[in-house]
C-alpha positions in Angstrom: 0.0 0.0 0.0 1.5 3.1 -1.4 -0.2 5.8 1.2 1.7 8.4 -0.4 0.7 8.0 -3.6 -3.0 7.7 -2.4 -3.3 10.5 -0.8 -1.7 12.7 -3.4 -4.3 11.6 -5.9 -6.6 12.8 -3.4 -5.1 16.1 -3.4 -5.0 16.1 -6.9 -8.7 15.2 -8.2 -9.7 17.5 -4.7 -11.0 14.8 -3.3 -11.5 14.8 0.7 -11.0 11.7 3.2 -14.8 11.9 3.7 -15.9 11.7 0.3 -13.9 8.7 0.2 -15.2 7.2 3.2 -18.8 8.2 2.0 -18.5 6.8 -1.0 -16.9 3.3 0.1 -19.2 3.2 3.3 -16.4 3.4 5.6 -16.1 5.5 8.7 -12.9 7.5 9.0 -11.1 5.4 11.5 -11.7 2.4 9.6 -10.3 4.8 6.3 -7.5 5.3 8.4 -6.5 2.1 9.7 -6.5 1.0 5.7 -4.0 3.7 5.0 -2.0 2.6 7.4 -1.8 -0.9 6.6 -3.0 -1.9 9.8 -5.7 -3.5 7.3 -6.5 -4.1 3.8 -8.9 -2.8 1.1 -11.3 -4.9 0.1 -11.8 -5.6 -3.8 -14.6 -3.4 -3.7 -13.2 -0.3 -1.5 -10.7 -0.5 -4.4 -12.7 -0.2 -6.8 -15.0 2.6 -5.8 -11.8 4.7 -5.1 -10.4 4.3 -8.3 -13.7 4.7 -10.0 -14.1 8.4 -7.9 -10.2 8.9 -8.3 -10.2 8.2 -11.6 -7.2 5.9 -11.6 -5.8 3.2 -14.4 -5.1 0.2 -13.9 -1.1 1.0 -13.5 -2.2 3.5 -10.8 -4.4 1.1 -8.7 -1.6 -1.3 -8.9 0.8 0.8 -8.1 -0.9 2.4 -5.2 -2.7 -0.8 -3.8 -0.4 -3.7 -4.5 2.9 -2.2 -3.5 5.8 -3.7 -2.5 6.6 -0.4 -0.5 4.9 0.2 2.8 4.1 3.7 3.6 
């Protein structure tokens, strides 16, 4: 999980933590906790955020499924 990279897309398509967690049905903490790696994204959290963030398939890879732990 590429935090980082998350939350700059955020920034960039002016997107705010709540939308997010609105959109995906998640409270903040839970939001959070995700970022954090102290859990995972489901398939379909994943999907609704790159749907709303607009992101490609390199960038949900990238940002999800990285080796990298932010």
């Amino acid at each position: 999980m590429d935090a980082r990279a998350l939350k700059a897309k955020m920034i960039l398509k002016d997107v705010s933590t709540d939308e997010l967690c609105k959109a995906t049905g998640m409270v903040p903490s839970t939001f959070y906790r995700k970022i954090n790696c102290a859990s995972e994204f489901t398939q379909g959290e994943i999907s609704i955020i790159a749907h709303v963030l607009e992101l490609s398939r390199d960038e949900v890879f990238a940002i999800f499924f990285a080796d990298t732990v932010s």
